[in-house]
C-alpha positions as CSV (number, residue, x, y, z in Angstrom):
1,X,62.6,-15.3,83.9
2,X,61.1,-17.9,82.0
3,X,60.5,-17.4,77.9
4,X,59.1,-21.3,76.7
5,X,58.0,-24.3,77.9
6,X,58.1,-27.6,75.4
7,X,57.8,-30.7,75.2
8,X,59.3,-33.9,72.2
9,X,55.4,-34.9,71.7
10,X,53.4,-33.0,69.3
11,X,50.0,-33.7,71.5
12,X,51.5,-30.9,74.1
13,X,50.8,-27.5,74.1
14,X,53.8,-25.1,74.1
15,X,53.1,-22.2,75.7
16,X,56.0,-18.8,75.6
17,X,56.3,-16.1,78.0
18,X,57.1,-11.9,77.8
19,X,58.4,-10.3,80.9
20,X,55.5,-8.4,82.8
21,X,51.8,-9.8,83.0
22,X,51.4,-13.6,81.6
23,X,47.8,-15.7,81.7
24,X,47.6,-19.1,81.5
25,X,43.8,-19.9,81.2
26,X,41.3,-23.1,81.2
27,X,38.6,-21.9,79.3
28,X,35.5,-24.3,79.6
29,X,32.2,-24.6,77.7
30,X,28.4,-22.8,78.9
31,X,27.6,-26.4,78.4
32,X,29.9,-28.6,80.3
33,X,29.1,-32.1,81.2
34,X,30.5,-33.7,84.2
35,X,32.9,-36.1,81.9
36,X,34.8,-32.5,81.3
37,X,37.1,-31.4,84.2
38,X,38.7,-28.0,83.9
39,X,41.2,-29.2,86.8
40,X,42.4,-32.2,84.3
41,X,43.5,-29.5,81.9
42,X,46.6,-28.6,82.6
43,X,46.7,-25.7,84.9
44,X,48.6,-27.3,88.1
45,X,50.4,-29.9,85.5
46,X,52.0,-26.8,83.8
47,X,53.7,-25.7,87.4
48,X,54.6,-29.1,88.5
49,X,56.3,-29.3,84.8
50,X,58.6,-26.0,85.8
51,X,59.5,-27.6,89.2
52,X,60.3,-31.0,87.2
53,X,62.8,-28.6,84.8
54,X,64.1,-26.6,88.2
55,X,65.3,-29.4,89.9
56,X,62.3,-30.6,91.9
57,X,62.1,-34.7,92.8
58,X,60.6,-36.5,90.4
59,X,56.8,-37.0,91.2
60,X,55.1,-40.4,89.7
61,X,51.8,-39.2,90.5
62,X,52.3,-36.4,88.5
63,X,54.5,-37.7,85.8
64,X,53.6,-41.9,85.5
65,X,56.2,-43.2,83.5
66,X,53.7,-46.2,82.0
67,X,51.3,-42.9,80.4
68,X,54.0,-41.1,79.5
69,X,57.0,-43.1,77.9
70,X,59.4,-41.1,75.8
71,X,58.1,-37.9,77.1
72,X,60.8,-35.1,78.0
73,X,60.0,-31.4,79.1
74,X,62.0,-28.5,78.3
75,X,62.5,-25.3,80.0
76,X,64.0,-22.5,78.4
77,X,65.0,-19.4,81.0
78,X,67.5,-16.7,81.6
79,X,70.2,-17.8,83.9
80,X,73.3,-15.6,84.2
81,X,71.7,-13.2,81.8
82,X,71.6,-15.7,79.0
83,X,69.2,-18.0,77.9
84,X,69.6,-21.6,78.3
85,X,67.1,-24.5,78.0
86,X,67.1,-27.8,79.7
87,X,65.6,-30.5,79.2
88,X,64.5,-33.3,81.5
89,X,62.9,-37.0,80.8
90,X,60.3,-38.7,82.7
91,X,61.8,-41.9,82.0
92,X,65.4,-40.7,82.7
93,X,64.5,-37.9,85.2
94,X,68.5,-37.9,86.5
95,X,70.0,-36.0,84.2
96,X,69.2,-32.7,83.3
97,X,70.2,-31.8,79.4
98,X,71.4,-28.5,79.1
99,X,71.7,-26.1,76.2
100,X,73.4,-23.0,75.7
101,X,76.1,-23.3,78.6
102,X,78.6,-20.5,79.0
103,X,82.3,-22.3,79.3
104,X,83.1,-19.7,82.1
105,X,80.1,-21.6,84.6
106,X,81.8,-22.9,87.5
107,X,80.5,-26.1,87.0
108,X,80.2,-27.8,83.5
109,X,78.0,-31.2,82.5
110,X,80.0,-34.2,82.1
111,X,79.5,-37.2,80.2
112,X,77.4,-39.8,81.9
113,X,76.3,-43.1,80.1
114,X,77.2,-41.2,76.5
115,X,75.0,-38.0,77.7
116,X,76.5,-35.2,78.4
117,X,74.3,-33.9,81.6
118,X,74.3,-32.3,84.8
119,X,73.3,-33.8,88.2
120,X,70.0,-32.7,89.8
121,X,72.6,-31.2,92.8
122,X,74.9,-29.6,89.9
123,X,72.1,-27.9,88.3
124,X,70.6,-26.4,91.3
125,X,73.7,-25.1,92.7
126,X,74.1,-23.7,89.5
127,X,70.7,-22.4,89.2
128,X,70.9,-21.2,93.1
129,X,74.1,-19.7,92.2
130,X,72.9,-16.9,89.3
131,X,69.4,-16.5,90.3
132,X,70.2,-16.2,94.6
133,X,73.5,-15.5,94.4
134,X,74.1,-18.5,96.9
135,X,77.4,-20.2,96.6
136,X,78.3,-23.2,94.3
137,X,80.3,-24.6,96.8
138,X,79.0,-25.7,100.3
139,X,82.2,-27.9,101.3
140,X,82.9,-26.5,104.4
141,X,80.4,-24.6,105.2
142,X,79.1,-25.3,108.7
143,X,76.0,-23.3,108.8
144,X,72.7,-24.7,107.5
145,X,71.8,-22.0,104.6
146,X,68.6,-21.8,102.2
147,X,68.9,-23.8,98.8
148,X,67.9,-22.9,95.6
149,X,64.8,-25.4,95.8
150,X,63.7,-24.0,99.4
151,X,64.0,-20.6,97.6
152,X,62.3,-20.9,94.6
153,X,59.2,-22.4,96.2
154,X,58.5,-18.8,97.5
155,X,58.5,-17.5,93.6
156,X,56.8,-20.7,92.1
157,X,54.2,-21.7,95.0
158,X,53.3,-25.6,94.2
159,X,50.3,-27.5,95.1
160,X,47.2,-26.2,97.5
161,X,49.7,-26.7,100.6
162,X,51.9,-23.7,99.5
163,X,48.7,-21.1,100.0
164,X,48.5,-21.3,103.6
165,X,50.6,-19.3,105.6
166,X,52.8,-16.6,103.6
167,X,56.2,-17.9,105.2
168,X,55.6,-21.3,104.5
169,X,56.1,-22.9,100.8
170,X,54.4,-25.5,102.2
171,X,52.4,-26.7,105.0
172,X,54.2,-27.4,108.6
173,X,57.4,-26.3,107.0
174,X,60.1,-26.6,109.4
175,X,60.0,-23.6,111.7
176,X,63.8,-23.1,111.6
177,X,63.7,-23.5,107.7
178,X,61.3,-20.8,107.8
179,X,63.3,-18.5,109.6
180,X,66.2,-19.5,107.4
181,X,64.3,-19.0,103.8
182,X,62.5,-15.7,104.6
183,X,65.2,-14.1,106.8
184,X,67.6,-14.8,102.9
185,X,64.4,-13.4,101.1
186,X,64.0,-10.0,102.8
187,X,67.7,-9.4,102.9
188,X,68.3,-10.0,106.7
189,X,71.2,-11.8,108.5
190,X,69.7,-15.2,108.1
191,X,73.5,-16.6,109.0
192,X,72.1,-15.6,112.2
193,X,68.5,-17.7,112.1
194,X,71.0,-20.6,111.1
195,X,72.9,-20.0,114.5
196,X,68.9,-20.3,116.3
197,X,68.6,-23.3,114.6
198,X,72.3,-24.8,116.3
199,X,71.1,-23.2,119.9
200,X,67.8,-24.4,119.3
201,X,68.8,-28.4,118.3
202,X,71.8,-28.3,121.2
203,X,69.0,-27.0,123.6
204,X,67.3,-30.0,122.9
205,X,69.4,-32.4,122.8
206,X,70.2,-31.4,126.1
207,X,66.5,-31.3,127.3
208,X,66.5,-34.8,126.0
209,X,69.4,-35.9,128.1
210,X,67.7,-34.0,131.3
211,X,64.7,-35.9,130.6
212,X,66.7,-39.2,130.2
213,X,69.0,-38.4,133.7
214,X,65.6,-37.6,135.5
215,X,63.8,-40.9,134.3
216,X,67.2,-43.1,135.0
217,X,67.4,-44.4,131.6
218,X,70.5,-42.9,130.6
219,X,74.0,-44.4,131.6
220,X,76.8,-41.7,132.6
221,X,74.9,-39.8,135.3
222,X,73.9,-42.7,137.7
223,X,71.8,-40.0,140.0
224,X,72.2,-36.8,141.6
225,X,75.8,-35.1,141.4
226,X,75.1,-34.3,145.2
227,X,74.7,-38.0,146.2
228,X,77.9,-38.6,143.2
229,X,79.9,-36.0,144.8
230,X,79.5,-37.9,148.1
231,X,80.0,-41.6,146.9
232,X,83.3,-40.1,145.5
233,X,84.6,-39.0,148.7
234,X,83.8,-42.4,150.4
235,X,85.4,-43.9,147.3
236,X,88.7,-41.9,147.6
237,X,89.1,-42.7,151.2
238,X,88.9,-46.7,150.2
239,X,90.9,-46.6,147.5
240,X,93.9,-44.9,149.4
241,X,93.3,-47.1,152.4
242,X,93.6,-50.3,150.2
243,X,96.1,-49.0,148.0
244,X,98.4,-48.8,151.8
245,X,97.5,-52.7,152.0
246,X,98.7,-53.8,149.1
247,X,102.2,-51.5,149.6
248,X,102.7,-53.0,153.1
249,X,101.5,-56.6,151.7
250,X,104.2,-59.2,151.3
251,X,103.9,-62.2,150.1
252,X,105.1,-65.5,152.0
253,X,106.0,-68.5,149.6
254,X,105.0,-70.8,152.5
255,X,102.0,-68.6,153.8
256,X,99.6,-72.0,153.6
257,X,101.7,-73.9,155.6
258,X,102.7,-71.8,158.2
259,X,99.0,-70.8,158.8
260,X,98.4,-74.6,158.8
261,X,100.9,-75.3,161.6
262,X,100.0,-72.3,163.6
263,X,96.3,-74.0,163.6
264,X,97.5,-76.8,164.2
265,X,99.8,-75.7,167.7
266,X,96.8,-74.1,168.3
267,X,94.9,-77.4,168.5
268,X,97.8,-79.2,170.5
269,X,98.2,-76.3,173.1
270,X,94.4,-76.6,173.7
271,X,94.7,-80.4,174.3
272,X,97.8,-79.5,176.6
273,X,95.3,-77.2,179.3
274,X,92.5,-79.3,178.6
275,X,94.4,-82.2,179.9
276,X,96.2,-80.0,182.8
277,X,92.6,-78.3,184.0
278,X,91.7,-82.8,184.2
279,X,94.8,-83.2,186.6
280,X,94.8,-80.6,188.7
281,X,91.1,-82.0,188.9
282,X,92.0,-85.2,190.0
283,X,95.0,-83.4,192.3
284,X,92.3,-81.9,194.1
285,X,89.9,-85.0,194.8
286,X,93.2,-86.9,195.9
287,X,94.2,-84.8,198.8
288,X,90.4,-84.2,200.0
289,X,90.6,-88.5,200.1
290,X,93.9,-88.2,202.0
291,X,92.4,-86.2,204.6
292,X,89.3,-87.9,205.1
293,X,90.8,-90.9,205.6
294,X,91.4,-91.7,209.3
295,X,91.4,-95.1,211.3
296,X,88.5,-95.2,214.1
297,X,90.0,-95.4,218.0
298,X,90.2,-98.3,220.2
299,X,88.0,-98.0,222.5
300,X,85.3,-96.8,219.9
301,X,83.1,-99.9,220.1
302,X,83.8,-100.1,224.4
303,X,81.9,-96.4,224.7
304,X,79.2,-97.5,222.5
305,X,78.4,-100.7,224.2
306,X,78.7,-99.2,227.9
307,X,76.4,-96.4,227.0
308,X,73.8,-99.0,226.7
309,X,74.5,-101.2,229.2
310,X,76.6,-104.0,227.6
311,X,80.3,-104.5,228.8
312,X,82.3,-106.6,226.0
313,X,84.9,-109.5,227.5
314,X,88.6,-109.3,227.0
315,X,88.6,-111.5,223.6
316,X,86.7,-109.3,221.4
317,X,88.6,-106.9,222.7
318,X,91.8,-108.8,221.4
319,X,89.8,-109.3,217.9
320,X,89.1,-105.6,218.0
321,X,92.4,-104.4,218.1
322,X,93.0,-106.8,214.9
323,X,90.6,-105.7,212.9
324,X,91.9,-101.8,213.6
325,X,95.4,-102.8,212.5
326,X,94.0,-104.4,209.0
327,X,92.2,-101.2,208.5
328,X,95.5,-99.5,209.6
329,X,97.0,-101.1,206.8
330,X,94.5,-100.8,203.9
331,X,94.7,-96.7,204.9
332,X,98.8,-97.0,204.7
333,X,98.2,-98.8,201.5
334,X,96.0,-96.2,200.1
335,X,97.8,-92.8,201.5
336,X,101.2,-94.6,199.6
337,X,99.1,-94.9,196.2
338,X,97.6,-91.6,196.6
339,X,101.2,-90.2,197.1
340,X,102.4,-91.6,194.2
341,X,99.2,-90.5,192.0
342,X,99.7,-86.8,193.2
343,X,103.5,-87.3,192.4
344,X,102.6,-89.3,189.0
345,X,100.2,-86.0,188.1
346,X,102.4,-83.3,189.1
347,X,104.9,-84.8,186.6
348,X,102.9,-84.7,184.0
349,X,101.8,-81.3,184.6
350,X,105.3,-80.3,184.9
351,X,105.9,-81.7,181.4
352,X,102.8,-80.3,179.8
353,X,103.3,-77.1,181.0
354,X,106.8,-77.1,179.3
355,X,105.4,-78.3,176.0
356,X,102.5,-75.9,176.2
357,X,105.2,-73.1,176.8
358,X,107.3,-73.9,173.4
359,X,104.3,-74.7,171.7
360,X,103.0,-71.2,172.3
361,X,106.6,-69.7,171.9
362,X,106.8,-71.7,168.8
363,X,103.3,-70.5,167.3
364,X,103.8,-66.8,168.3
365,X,106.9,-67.3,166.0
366,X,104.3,-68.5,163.4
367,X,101.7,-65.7,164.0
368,X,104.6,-62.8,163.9
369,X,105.0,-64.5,160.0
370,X,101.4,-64.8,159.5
371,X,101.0,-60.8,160.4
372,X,103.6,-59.8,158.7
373,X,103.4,-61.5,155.4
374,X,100.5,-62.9,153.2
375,X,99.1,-65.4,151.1
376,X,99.8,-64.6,146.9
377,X,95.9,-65.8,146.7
378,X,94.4,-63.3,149.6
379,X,97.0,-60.7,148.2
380,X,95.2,-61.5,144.4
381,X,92.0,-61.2,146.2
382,X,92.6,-57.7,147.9
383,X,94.2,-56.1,144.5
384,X,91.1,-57.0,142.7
385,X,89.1,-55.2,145.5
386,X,91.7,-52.7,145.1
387,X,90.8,-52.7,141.5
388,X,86.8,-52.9,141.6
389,X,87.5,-49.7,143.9
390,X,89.4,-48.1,141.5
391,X,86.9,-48.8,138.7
392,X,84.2,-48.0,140.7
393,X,85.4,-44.7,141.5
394,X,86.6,-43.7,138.0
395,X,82.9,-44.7,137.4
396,X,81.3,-42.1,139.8
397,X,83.9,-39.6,138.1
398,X,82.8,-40.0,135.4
399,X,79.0,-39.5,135.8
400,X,79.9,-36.3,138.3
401,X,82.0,-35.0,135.1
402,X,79.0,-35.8,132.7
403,X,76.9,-34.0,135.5
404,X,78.9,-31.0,135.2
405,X,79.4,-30.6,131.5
406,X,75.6,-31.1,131.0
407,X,75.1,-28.2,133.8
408,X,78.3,-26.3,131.6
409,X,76.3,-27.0,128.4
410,X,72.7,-26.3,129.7
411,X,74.4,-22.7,131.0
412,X,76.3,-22.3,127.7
413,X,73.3,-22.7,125.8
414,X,71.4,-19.9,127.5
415,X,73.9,-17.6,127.7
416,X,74.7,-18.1,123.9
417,X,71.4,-17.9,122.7
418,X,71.0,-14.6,124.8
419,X,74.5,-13.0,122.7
420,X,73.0,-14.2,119.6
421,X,69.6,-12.5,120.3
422,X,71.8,-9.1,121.1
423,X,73.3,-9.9,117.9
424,X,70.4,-10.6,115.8
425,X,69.0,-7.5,117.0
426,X,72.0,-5.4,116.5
427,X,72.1,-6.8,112.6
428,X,68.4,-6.4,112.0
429,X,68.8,-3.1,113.5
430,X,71.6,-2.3,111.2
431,X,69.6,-3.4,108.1
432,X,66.4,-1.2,109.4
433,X,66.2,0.3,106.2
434,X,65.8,-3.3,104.1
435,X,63.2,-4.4,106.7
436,X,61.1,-1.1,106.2
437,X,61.4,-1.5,102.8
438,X,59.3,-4.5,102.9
439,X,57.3,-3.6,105.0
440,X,56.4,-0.3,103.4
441,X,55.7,-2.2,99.8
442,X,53.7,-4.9,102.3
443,X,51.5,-2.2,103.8
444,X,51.4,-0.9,100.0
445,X,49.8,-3.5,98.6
446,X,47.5,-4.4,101.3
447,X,46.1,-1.4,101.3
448,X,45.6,-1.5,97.6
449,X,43.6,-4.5,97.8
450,X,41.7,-4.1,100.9
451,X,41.5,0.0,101.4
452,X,43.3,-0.6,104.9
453,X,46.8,-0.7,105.2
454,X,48.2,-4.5,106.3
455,X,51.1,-5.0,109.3
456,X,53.8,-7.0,108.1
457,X,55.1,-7.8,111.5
458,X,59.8,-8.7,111.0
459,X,61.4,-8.9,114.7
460,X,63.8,-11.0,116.5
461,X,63.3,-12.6,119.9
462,X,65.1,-15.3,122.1
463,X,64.2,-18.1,119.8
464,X,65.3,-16.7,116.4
465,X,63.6,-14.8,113.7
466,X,59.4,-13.6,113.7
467,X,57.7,-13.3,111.1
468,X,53.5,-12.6,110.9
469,X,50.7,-10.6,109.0
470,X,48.2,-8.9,110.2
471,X,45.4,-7.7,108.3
472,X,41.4,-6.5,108.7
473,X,39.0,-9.9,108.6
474,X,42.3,-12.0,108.4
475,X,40.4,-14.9,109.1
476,X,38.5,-15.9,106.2
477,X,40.2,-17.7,103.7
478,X,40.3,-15.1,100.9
479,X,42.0,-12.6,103.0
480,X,44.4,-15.1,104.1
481,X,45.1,-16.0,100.5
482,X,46.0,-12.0,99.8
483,X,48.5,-12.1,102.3
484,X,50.2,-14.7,100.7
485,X,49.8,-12.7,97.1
486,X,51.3,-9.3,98.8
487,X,53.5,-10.9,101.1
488,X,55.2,-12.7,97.5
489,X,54.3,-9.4,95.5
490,X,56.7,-7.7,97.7
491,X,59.3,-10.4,97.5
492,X,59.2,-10.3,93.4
493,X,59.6,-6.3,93.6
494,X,62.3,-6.8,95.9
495,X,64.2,-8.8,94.3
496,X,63.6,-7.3,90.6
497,X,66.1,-4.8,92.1
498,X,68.7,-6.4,92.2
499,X,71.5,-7.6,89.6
500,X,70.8,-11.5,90.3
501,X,66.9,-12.3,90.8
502,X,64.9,-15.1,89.4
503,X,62.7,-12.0,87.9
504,X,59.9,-14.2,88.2
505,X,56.6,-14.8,90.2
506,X,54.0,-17.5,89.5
507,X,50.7,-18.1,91.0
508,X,47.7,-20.8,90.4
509,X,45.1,-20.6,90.5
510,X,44.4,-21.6,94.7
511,X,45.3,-18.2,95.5
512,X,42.2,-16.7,94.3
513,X,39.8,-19.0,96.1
514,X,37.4,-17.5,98.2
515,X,38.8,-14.2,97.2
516,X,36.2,-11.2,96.5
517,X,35.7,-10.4,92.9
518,X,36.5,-6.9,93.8
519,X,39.9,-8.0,95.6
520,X,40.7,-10.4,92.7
521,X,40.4,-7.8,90.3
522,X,42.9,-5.5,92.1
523,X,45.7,-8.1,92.6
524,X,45.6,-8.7,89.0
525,X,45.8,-5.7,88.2
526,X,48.1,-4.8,90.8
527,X,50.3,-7.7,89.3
528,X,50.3,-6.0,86.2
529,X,51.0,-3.2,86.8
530,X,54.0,-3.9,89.3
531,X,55.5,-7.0,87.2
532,X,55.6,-4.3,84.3
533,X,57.0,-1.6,85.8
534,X,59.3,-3.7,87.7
535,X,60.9,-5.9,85.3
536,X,60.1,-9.0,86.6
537,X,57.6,-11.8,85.6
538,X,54.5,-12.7,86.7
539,X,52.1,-15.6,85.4
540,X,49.2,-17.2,86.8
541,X,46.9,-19.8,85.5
542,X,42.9,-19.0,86.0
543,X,40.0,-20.7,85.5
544,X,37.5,-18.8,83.3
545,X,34.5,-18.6,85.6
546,X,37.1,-17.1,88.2
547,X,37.6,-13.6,86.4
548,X,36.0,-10.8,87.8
549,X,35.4,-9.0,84.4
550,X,32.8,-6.5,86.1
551,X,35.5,-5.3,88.3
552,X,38.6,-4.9,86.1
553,X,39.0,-1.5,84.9
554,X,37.5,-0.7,81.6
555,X,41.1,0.1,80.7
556,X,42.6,-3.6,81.2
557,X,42.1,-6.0,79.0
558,X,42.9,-9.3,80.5
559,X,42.7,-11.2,76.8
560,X,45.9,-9.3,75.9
561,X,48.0,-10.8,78.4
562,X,46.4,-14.7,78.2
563,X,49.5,-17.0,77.0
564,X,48.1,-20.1,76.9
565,X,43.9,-21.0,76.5
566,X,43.4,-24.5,78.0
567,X,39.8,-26.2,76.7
568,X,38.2,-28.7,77.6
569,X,35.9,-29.1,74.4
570,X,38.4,-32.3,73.6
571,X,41.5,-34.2,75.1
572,X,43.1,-32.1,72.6
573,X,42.3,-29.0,74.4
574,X,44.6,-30.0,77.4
575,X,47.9,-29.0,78.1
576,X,49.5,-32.5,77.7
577,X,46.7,-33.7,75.0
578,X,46.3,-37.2,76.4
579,X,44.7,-38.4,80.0
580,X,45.2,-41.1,82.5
């Protein structure tokens, strides 16, 4: 609950506040000129100046440190049952002076740069801590819970954003954050909307990866674990196979040189039948010459002659027989040089034929070496095969692993986020009573307002946490401004019940845009009379042309209540006093 709001220049306005119904309003003049803005008086400025005290970043636009120098704010509330008051500088914004703190707090300002101050993260634990009961300490703590600033944006709406949906304090809140924040504020399990919020960031993270594995982008998976499964196999079978070479490999010192003379016997033993298939050649052509060559006989030349009529005399006869016995002797000559030729060449392939024989007994030796033994450079060569294999192999392991622990995650994820929703039903079952509640005092109010009973809708599906409201003619923007006042009406009753509440509830004037007169007039009232009965706070700042003084009851007197009248007759008239 909030009793003052001050400030160290004497231009601002102060304004205090009584539990129950407060007013903040900017009056403005029948004759206003367009120089005057009722907007530039203060209104918004006054709310920003609570979030500024409460923790809230500091916001240059909204505080420039060049227009105001020197200025600090102060805050005075009840936390912990006591009052304390803090104060907080625009030109010094990180440390938050506080007055009035109990020793027994379980945190307590120290002493920075001669100031003795809290953090902005020590004073909202601290704050989070009395007024939601959240712990002080979140060392530890592995769940993502609400925070005292998510929290008290639901109480203290800021800015045009925080009127458009009722679960939202501002606009496209995080959806999980939303769960988280109003799941705390209705007194439901929210431990378990943080456990959505887990399931639902693991999900996709893995629909990431899925869409990474299907586009090929993403190293570890390397295709389809079918076509893996089978490259492993194929793998497994070369690995053992080469993994027997290198076991039955040994290493000859003189591998090099052995293989060299093996080549080269090789080469020598070819020479050896090339020249034998030569001889036997030449064998051949030497005996077909030995047989062909024949003397002609004697009386050769006699036949010839007397078959045409010629008889020869008894001298050529003589001649004849001379010439025969020269040829005789050439033929002699030849068959004895042919003789010795064949005998010559049958030597020499006698010889050859030895030296073939150990030069082929000699290399088998070699190649019996060779097959048994290996070069230290081939036997380098088939390790690193051996290796690439291995590597290889451990590679496609891998990406069959990564296959099945994405598959084991995918199916973990479903099958957690379905005991979770059996869960969160069972707990929001269990708690049927606090979610009627709310509901009940939603419907309540609605009803009030609008003479039809709202639907505030609380259930849990496979995604986490639902929240919605339904009312008649939801769809203009007045309507859709009630169910923001209701929705936060019923939050402020709610929480007025119990032992540690912020007791306090503070509208702008936004949420009465568009809004009936008729309708305005009953949620002020409404506000009244609920804040007062209640024990809580509620303030909201008006503008004076926005009160629907024909449709307040003759017994409410709005004046009573007003806190604060914002003018606009002069700068004076302003909340701050000065403009920029």
């Amino acid at each position: 609950m909030i009793r003052e709001i001050t400030a160290n220049q004497s231009s601002f306005q102060s304004v205090a506040f009584t539990k129950g119904f407060n007013v903040v309003l900017a009056d403005r003049k029948k004759e206003e000129t367009k120089k005057h803005s009722r907007n530039g008086l203060g209104k918004s400025t006054l709310i920003e100046i609570i979030h500024f005290c409460l923790g809230a970043n500091a916001d240059e636009d909204v505080f420039p440190k060049e227009h105001l120098p020197g200025w600090e704010f102060s805050l005075e509330l009840a936390v912990g049952s006591r009052p304390v008051t803090v104060t907080r500088g625009v030109e010094n914004p990180a440390n938050f002076l506080v007055s009035g703190v109990p020793s027994n707090w379980p945190i307590q300002p120290t002493v920075r740069k001669g100031v003795e101050a809290f953090t902005a993260k020590e004073w909202t634990l601290l704050l989070g801590h009395f007024l939601f009961g959240l712990p002080y300490d979140t060392d530890g703590n592995s769940l993502r819970g609400p925070s005292f600033r998510s929290l008290i944006s639901y109480f203290i709406r800021r800015r045009t954003d925080a009127y458009s949906i009722p679960f939202e304090s501002f606009r496209k809140q995080i959806a999980s954050d939303v769960q988280i924040n109003n799941a705390f504020l209705l007194g439901l399990a929210w431990e378990d909307a943080s456990e959505f919020l887990k399931i639902k960031d693991r999900s996709k993270d893995l629909e990431s990866i899925k869409t990474a594995i299907k586009a090929g982008v993403l190293d570890g998976f390397g295709g389809k674990l079918g076509d893996l499964e089978t490259r492993q196999v194929r793998l497994k079978d070369l690995v053992t196979k080469r993994q027997a070479e290198l076991e039955s490999f040994k290493v000859h010192p003189h591998y090099e040189q052995i293989q060299t003379d093996a080549n080269r016997l090789t080469g020598e033993i070819h020479s050896l039948v090339d020249a034998n298939l030569v001889d036997r050649k030449m064998l051949e052509l030497y005996g077909q010459n030995v047989s062909a060559e024949q003397p002609p006989p004697v009386d050769f030349l006699d036949r010839i002659y007397q078959e045409v009529g010629i008889f020869l005399p008894t001298t050529v006869f003589r001649r004849i027989e001379e010439v025969r016995h020269f040829h005789e002797t050439i033929i002699s000559n030849r068959h004895a040089f042919l003789a010795n030729e064949v005998e010559r060449i049958k030597n020499a392939l006698s010889k050859r034929e030895v030296q073939s024989q150990e030069k082929t007994e000699e290399r088998a030796a070699l190649m019996d070496i060779l097959k048994t033994h290996g070069a230290l450079e081939e036997y380098t060569k088939l390790q690193q095969r051996h290796l690439e294999t291995v590597s290889e192999l451990n590679a496609v392991t891998l990406m069959i692993k990564n296959h099945r622990a994405f598959e084991s995650g995918m199916s973990e994820v479903r099958i957690a986020q379905e005991r979770l929703h059996q869960k969160a039903r069972w707990d929001l079952d269990e708690r049927r009573t606090i979610r009627e509640r709310a509901i009940s005092l939603f419907n309540e109010y609605s009803q009030h307002l609008h003479s039809a009973p709202g639907n505030l809708v609380v259930d849990v599906g496979p995604n986490g946490f639902r929240f919605d409201v339904e009312i008649e003619r939801s769809g203009s923007g007045g309507v859709g401004h009630m169910k923001i006042f209701c929705y936060d009406l019923m939050l402020a009753r709610l929480w007025a019940e119990q032992s540690v509440s912020p007791r306090v509830l503070i509208h702008d004037s936004d949420i009465f845009n568009g809004v009936d007169e008729r309708q305005c007039a009953r949620a002020l009232e409404l506000a009244a009379q609920e804040s007062q009965a209640h024990g809580f706070q509620y303030i909201c700042t008006l503008n004076s042309d926005m009160i629907p003084e024909k449709e307040l009851s003759s017994d409410f007197d709005l004046s009573q209540f007003i806190r604060l009248r914002l003018t606009d007759d002069d700068v004076k008239g302003s909340l701050l006093g000065v403009r920029f």
